[in-house]
C-alpha positions as CSV (number, residue, x, y, z in Angstrom):
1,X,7.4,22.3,14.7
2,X,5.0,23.0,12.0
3,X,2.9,26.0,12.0
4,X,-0.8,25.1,12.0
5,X,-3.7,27.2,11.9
6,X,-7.5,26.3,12.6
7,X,-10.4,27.6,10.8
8,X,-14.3,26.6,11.3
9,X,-15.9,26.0,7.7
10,X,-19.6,26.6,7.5
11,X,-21.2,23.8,6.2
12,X,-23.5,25.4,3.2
13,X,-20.4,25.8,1.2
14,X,-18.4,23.5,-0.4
15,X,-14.9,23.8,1.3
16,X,-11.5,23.9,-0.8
17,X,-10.0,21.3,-2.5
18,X,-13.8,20.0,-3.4
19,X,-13.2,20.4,-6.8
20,X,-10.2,18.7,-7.2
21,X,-11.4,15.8,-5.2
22,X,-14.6,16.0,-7.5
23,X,-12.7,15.9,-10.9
24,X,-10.2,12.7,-9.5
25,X,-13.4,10.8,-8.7
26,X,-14.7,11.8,-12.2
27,X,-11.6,10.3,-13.9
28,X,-12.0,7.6,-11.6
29,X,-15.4,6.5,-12.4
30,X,-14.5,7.3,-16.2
31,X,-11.1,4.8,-15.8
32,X,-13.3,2.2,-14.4
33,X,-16.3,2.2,-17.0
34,X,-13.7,2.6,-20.0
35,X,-11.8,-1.0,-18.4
36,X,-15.0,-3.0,-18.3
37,X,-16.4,-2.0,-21.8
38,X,-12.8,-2.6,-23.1
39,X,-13.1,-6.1,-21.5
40,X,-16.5,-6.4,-23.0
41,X,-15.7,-5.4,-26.7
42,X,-12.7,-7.9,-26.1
43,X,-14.8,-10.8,-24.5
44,X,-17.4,-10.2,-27.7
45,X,-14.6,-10.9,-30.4
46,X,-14.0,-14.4,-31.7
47,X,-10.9,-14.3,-32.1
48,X,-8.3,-15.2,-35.5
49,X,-9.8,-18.8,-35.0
50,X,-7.0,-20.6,-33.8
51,X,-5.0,-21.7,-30.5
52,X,-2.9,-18.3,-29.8
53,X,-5.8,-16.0,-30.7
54,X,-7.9,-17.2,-28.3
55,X,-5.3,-17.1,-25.5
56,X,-4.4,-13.8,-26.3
57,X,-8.4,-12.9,-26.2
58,X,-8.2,-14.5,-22.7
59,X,-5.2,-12.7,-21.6
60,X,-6.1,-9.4,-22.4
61,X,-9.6,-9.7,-21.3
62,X,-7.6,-10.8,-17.7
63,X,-5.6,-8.2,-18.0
64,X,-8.5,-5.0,-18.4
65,X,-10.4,-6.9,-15.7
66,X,-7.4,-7.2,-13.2
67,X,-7.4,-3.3,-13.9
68,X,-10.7,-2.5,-13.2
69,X,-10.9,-4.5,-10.1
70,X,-8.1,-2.6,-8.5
71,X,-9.4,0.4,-9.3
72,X,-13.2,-1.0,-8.3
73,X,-11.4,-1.6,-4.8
74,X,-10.7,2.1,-4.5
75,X,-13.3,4.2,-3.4
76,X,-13.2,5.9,0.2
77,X,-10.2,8.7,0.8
78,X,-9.0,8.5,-2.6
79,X,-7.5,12.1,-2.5
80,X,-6.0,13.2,0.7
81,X,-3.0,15.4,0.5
82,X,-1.3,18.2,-1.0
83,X,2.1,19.6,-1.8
84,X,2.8,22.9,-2.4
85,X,6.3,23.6,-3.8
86,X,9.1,26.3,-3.9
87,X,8.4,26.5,-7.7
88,X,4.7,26.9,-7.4
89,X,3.5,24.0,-8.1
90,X,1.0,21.4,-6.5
91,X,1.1,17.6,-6.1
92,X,-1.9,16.2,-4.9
93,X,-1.3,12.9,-3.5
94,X,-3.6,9.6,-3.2
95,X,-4.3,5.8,-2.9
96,X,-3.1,5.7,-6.6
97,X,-2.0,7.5,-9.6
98,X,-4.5,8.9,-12.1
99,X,-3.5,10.8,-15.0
100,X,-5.9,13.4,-17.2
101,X,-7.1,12.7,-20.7
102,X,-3.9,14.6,-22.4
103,X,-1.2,12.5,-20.2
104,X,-0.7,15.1,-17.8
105,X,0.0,14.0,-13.5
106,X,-3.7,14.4,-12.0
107,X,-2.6,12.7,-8.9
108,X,0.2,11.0,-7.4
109,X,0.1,7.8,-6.2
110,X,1.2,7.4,-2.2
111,X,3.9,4.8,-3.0
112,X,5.9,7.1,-5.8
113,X,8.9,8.8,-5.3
114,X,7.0,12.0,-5.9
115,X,5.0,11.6,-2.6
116,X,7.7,11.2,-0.3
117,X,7.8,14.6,1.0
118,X,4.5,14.2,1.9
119,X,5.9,11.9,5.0
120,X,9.3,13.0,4.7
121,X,9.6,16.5,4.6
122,X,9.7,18.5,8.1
123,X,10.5,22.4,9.3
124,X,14.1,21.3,9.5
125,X,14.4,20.0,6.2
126,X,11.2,20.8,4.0
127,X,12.4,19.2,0.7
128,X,11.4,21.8,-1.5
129,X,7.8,21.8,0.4
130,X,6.3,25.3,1.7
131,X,2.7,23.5,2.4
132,X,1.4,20.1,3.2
133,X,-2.4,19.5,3.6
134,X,-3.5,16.8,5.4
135,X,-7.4,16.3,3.1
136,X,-10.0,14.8,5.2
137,X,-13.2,13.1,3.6
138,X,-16.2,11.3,3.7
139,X,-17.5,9.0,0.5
140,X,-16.7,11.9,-1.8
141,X,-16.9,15.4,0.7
142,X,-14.0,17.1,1.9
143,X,-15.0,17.3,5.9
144,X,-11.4,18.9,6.4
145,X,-8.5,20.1,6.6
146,X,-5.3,20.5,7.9
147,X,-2.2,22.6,6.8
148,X,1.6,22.5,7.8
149,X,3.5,24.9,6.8
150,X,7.0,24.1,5.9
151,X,8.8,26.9,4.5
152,X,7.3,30.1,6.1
153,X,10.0,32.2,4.0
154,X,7.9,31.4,1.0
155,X,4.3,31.3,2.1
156,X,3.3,34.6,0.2
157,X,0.2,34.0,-0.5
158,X,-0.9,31.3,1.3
159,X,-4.1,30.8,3.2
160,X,-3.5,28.0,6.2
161,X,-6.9,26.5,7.2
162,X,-7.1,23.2,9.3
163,X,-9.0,20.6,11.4
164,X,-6.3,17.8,12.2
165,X,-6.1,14.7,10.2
166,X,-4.8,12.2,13.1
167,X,-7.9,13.5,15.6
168,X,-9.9,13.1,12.7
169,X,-9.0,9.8,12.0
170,X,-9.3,8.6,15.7
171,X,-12.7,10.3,16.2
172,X,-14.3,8.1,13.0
173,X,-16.6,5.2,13.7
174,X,-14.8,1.6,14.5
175,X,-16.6,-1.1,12.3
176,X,-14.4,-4.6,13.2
177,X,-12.4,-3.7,10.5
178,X,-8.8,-2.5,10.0
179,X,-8.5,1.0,8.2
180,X,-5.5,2.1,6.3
181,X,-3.2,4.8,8.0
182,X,-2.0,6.1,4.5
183,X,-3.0,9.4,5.1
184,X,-1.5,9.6,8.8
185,X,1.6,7.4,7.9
186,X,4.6,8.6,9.9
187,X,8.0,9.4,8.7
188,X,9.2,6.4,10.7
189,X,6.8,4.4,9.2
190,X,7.1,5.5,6.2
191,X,11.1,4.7,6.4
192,X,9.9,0.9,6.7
193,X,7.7,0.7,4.2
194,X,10.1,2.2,1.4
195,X,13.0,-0.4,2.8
196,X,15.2,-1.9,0.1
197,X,13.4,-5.2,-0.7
198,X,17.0,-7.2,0.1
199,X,16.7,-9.5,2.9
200,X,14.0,-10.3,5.7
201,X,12.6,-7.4,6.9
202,X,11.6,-7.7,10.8
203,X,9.0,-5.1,12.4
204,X,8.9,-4.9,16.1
205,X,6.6,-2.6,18.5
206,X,4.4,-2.9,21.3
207,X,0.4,-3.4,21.1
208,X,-1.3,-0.8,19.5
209,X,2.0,0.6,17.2
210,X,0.8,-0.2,13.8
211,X,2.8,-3.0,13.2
212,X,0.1,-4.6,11.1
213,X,-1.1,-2.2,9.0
214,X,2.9,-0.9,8.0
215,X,2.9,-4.6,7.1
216,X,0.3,-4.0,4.6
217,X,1.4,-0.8,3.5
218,X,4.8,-2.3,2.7
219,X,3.0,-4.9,0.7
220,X,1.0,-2.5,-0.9
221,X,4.6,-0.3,-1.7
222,X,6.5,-3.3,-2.6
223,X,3.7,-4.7,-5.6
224,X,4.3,-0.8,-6.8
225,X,7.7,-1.0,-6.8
226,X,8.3,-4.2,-7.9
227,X,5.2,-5.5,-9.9
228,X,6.1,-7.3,-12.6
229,X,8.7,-9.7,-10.1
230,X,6.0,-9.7,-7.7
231,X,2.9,-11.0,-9.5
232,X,5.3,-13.3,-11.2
233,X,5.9,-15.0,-8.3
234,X,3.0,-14.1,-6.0
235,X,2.4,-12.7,-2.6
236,X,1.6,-14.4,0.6
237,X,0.3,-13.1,3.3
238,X,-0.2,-15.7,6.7
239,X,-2.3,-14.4,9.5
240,X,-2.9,-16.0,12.9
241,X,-6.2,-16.6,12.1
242,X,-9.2,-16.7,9.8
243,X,-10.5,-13.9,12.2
244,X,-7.5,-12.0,12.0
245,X,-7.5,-11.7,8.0
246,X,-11.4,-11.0,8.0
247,X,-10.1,-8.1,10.0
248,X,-7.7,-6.7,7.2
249,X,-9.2,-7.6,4.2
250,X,-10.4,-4.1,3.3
251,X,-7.1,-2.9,3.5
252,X,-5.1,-3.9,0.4
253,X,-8.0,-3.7,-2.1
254,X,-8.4,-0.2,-0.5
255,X,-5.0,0.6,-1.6
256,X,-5.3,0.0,-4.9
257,X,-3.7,-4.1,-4.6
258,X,-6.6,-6.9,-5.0
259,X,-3.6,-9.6,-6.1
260,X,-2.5,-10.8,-2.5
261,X,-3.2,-14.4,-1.4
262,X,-4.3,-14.7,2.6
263,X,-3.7,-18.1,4.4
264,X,-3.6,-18.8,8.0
265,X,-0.7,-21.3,9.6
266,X,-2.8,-23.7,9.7
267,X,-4.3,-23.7,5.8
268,X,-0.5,-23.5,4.7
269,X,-0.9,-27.4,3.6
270,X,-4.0,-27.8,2.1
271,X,-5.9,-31.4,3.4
272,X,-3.6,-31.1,6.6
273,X,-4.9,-30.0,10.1
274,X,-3.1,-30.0,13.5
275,X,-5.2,-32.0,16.1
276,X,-2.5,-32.6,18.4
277,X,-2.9,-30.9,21.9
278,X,0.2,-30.1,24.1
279,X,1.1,-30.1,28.0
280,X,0.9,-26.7,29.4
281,X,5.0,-27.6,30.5
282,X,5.9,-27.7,26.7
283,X,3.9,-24.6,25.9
284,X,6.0,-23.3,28.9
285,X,9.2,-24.2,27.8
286,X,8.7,-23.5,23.9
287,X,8.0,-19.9,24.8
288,X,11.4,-19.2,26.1
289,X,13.5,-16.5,24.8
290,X,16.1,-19.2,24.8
291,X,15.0,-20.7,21.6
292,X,16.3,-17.7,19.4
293,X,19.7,-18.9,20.4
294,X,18.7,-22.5,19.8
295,X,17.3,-22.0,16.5
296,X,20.6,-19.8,15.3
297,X,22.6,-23.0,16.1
298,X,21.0,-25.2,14.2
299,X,20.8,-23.0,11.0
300,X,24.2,-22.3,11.3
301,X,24.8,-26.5,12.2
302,X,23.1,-27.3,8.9
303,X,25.0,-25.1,6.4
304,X,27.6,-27.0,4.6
305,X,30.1,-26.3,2.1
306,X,30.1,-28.3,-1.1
307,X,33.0,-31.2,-1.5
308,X,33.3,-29.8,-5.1
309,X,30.8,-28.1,-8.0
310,X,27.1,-28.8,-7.6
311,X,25.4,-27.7,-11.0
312,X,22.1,-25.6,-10.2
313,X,19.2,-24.6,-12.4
314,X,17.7,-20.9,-12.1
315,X,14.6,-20.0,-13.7
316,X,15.8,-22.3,-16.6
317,X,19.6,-21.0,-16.1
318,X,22.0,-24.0,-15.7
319,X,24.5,-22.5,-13.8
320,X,27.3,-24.5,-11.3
321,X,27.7,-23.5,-7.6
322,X,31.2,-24.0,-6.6
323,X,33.0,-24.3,-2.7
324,X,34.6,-20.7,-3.4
């Protein structure tokens, strides 16, 4: 178990960890503004006067706007942890990465290999981490927060204060939206959302267990790790229902990602609608556990192997498929 130690902060103070948060929204706001007067000068230039310096103009211009939208989409809980290392030094982790004027890490973005130990790292095996702080805020104030210490052999130094991040979270205000859990993200969770991107990747759990919003984390992780694939060939996501994705569509843009494409079942064919109205009996029967089974069969039924070479074309890659 993780040490944890409560302290009461009086509220005509500015608590710790203000400052940081302070200068990260500072770059922030800077990042944004320097974006959309980049897109501006760019927009006001006419180009070399011919076809491919106008589509250049037009692609960068997309470009520095697709930037400053994502980081328009991030504004509350930008900062909210903290690494303290065996070599002294600190990682401050957030929704995204930001970087100071001279190059130099300013924070780390939740998604990078960097902030792993942030969900990873326990009293059994701290990774190198003597203290994680949980940061609590809201708009731009640090309202608390919560320390674990790791590595009590090397917590010299140290002052642990505290106020729970998880009972913070549950005691905030519902609004009929879904909020992000990327400061409370478990290590199991955490485990799923870093999963190789090979293969289907099935989440299971009860009501209530955060299925959803891993899903959107793993999204979120996945366009990190594999951008330039991914917004190559887009990203779906398909809800149940237009109420459904009205309830989750603070989440990506929160996390930095603006890029995702939401669709119920029933928009997946655009001009087609499903009027058709069943008996209670086939509801019934199409609800049975037995159709896993069923559907396995017929997959398997329907796979055949080739009589001889079938020549295949692969993102303009002729290439021949043979039996073997």
């Amino acid at each position: 178990m993780a040490t944890r130690a409560d302290q009461e902060f009086s509220t005509d103070r500015p608590l710790p960890e203000q400052d940081f948060v302070d200068s990260a929204y500072e770059r922030l706001d800077s990042l944004r503004a320097s974006y959309r007067a980049r897109q501006g000068r760019v927009h006001s230039t006419h180009g070399v006067g011919n076809a491919q310096g106008w589509t250049e103009r037009e692609a960068l211009s997309a470009h520095l706007g697709e930037m400053a939208a994502r980081l328009e989409g991030v504004e509350e809980r930008l900062v909210f942890g903290r690494l303290d290392l065996a070599d002294r030094s600190v990682r401050h982790v957030g929704r995204l990465s930001l970087t100071r004027e001279d190059g130099s890490t300013l924070l780390v973005d939740w998604r990078a290999p960097a902030a792993r130990p942030f969900y990873q790292a326990t009293s059994a095996e701290p990774d190198g981490v003597v203290r994680r702080r949980h940061i609590s805020t809201r708009e731009r104030r640090v309202t608390g927060l919560e320390d674990e210490l790791l590595d009590a052999s090397r917590a010299s130094g140290l002052e642990l204060q505290g106020e729970g991040a998880l009972m913070h979270a549950l005691s905030e205000a519902r609004d009929g939206r879904m909020g992000d859990i990327v400061a409370t993200i478990q290590s199991e969770q955490d485990r799923i959302i870093r999963a190789s991107d090979r293969g289907l990747l099935v989440v299971q759990g009860g009501p209530g267990t955060g299925k959803t919003a891993v899903a959107l984390h793993r999204i979120a992780y996945l366009l990190y790790a594999h951008r330039e694939r991914l917004e190559r060939s887009g990203v779906l996501l398909v809800g149940p229902s237009p109420l459904f994705l009205r309830y989750i569509e603070q989440v990506l843009p929160s996390l930095g990602e603006t890029g995702v494409v939401s669709t119920t079942i029933a928009d997946l064919v655009p001009g087609v609608r499903a009027r058709g109205v069943e008996d209670p009996r086939a509801h019934e029967i199409k609800g049975r556990a037995l159709w896993a089974e069923v559907l396995r069969r017929a997959v398997r039924g329907l796979q055949r192997v080739p009589d001889g070479p079938r020549p295949i074309v692969v993102e303009g890659t002729a290439l021949e498929l043979r039996p073997a």
